[in-house]
N, C-alpha and C positions, 0 to 999 in steps of 0.2 A: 504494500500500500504506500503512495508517495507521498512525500509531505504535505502536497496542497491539498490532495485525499483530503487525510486527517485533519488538517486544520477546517477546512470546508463542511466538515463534519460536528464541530463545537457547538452550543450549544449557545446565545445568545446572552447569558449570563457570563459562563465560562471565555466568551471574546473578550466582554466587558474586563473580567478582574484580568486577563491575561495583559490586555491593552494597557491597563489603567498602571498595571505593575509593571510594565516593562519601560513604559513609558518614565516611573522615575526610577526604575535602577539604572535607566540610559540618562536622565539629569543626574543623580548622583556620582556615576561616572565622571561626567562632561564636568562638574562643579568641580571634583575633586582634579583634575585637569587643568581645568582654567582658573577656578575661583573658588579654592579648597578651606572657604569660611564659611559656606553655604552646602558644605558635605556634611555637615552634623542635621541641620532643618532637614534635609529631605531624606536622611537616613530614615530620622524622628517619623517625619509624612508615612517613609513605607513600613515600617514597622505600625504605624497604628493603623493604614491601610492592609496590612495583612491581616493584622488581627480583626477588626473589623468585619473583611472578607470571608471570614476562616467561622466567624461566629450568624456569618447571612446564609451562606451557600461554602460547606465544607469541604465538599466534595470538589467543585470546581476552584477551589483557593488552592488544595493540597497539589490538584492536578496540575497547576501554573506553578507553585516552587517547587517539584517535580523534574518538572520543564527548565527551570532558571538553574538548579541544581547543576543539570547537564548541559545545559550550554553554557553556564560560568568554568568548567572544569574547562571545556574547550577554548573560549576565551582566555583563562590564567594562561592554558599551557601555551597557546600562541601570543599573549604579553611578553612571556616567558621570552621565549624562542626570539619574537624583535629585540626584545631588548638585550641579548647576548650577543645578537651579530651586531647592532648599530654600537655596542660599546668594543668589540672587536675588530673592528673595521679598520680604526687608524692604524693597530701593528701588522693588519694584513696588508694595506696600501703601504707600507713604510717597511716590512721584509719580504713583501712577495711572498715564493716560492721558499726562499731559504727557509722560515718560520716553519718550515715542516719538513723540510730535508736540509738543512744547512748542517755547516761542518762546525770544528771548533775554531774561532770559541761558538759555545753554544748559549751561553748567557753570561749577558753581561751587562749589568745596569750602568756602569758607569759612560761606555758608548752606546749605550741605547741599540746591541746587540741582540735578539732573542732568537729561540729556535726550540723547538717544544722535540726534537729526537729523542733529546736522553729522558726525556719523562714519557714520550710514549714507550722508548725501547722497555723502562721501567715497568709501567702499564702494563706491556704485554707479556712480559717473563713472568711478574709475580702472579695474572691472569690466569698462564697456562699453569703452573703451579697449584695454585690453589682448583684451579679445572681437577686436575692428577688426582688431588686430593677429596674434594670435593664429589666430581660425579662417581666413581666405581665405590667408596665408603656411602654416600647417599643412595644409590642404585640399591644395593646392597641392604642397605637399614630397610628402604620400601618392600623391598622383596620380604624380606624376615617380619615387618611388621604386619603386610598384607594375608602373607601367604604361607607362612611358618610357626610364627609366635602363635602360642595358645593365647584364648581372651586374657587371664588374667597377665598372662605378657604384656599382652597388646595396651591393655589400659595403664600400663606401668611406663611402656618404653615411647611409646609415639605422645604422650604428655610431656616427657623427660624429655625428650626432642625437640618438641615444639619450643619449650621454657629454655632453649638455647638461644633462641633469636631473640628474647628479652634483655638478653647481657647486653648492658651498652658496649659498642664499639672502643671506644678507651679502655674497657676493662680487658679487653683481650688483646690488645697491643699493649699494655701494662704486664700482662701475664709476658709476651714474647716476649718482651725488652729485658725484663728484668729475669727471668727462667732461663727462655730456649738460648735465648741471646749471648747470657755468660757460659749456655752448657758448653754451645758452639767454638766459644771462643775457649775455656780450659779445655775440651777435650780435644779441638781438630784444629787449637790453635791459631783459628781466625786472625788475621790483622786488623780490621775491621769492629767495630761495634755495631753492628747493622748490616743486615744483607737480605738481600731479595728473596732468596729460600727460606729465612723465618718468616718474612712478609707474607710470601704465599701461603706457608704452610699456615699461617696462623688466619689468613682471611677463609683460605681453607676450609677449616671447622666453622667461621662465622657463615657462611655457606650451605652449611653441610643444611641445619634445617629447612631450607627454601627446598631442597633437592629433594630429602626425604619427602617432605610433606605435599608435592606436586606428584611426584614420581607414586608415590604410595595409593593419590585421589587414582590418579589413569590406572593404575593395576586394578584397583578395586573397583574399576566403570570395566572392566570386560565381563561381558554378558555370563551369567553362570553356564549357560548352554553348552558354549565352546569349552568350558573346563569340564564338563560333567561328560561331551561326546566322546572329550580323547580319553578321557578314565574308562569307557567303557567300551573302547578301543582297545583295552588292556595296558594303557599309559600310566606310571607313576606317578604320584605326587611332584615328584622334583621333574620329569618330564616333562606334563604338562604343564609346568611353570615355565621351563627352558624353551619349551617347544611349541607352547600357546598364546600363554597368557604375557610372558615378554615382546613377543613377537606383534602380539596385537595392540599390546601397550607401548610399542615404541615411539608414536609419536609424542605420545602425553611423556614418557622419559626424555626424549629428546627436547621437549618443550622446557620440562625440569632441569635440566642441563645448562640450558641457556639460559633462564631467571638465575641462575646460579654464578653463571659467566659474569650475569649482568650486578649482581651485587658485589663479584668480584672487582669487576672495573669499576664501579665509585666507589670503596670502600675508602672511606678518609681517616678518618683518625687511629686505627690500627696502624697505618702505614707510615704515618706522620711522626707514631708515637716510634715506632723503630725503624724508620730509615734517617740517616741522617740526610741534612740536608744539601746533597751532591751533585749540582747541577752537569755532571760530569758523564761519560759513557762507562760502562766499569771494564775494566783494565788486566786483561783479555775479555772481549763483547761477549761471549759465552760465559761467562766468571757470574754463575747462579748464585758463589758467595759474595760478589761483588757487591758494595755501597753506591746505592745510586736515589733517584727520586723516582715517583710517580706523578702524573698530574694531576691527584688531588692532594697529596702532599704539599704538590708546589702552590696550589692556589691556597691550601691551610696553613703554612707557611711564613707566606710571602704577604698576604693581602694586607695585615696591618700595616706596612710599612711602605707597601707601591703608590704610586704616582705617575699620571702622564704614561707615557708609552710603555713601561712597565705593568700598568694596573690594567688598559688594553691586553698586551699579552697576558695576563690573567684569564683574561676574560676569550680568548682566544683557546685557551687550554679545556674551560668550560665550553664552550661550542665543541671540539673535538671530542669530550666525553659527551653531552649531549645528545650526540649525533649516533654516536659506537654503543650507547647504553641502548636510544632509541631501537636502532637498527636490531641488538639484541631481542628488545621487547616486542616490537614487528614478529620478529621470526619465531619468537614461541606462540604466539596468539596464530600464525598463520598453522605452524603445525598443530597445534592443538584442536583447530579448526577442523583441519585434514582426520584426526582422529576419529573427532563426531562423528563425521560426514561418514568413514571409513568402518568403525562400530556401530553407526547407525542402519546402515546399508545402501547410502545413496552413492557411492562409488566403488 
């Protein structure tokens, strides 16, 4: 059904509050824009306009901030999105090309150098790392807790799981700086205090819940049917897991996989808290022990103290995560997609 369907469809009431409301969340806007002394009165107007709404016709009020709900999300995130390129703009026009492949130096505030290599190479080592770690231990907890654990497991271990993604991010780069950081370094002798292998491993486990807990829903959406055909097919337990139910679940894993990637690449303050801050390549570019940055490192960092073309290439380092997170989050909605359609039977 298309939009003007639906809208053409409303109900002459429900025009009324939808018009009346959208009419001053678009002054409210505009005032806090232009004339942001006049954003509190007409905040005031739609708040007692809702209310009001909400106490005549409830049904058509709830229906219209419903409506505003979903199209402010849309809204913020393309705020969002202008306002990181228009603030990235000047260090793109002022390094070009180099800003994403240039040599050394690769930063340097005091010629007004930048070049975001050594924190995407950063990005992408500690990424694949915490991947390693990450998808085969999360695969893995899904499977056990789906298709293995007895109930009273299952209510013991996928709680304990979930209550992992509640630890703030500081706490677990706390734990690696000060634990894995020093094991590293008295027992394999590190030069370093900070390296890309604790980084990963430790965004790793903050990981690990997003994987479980995706991976675990797709196992347990494959239809009981197909598990019960190949059991009496004379399939085992661990078979038909190997040989069914992973196989039908692959895209919701794959999808799992990827929100997984994706919390990898922003993870900030784990990274911040144990990488120093090395705007440098590490020294041999394979050196997974090496000390380098990431680019949210560099923007947690950095950003108290930038200015001018500096605080541009901040903001430049933000669009390129933006963009790789984005593109992440695409590709699990689109496999996941692929699933339905795929367990459902329409393809």
């Amino acid at each position: 059904m298309s939009v003007a369907t639906r809208l053409g469809g409303l109900d002459t009431r429900t025009s009324v509050i939808g018009g009346v409301g959208t009419a001053l969340v678009a002054a409210a806007i505009l005032s806090f824009l232009v004339a942001p002394a006049l954003t509190w009165p007409i905040a005031v107007a739609f708040a007692a306009f809702v209310v009001v709404s909400y106490l005549v016709a409830e049904g058509s009020t709830a229906r219209f901030l419903l409506f505003l709900t979903t199209t402010s999300t849309v809204l913020i995130l393309g705020f969002i999105t202008v306002y990181l390129v228009i603030n990235a703009l000047p260090v793109a026009r002022e390094m070009g090309l180099y800003l994403l492949v240039g040599s050394d130096p690769f930063w340097n505030t005091g010629t007004n150098v930048y070049s975001l290599v050594p924190m995407m190479w950063g990005t992408l080592v500690t990424t694949v790392i915490a991947t390693l770690v990450a998808a085969p231990l999360g695969v893995a907890g899904a499977v056990f807790i789906s298709e293995i654990a007895p109930a009273w497991a299952r209510e013991i271990v996928k709680p304990a799981v979930e209550m992992l993604a509640g630890i703030p991010s500081i706490v677990y780069g706390f734990i690696g700086f000060t634990l894995i950081n020093q094991f590293m370094q008295q027992e394999l002798s590190l030069p370093t205090f900070g390296s890309l292998f604790v980084t990963g491993l430790v965004i790793g486990v903050m990981a690990l819940p997003t994987v479980v807990s995706v991976a675990e829903d797709a196992i347990a959406s494959v239809p009981d049917p197909m598990r019960d055909g190949a059991q009496a097919l004379g399939a085992t337990d661990w078979q038909t897991t190997t040989s069914v139910t992973l196989p039908a679940a692959f895209s919701g894993i794959s999808a799992a996989v990827l929100l997984g990637v994706g919390r990898a690449v922003g993870e900030t303050m784990a990274a911040t808290v144990i990488l120093g801050n090395v705007t440098n390549l590490p020294d041999p570019l394979m050196d997974v022990f090496g000390n380098t940055i990431t680019l949210t490192s560099l923007i947690a960092s950095q950003y108290g103290a930038a200015s001018g073309l500096q605080f541009s290439a901040l903001f430049a380092a933000g669009v390129v995560l933006f963009v790789t997170v984005m593109g992440f989050s695409i590709g699990s909605q689109l496999i996941e997609r692929r699933m339905r359609r795929t367990l459902g039977g329409d393809s």
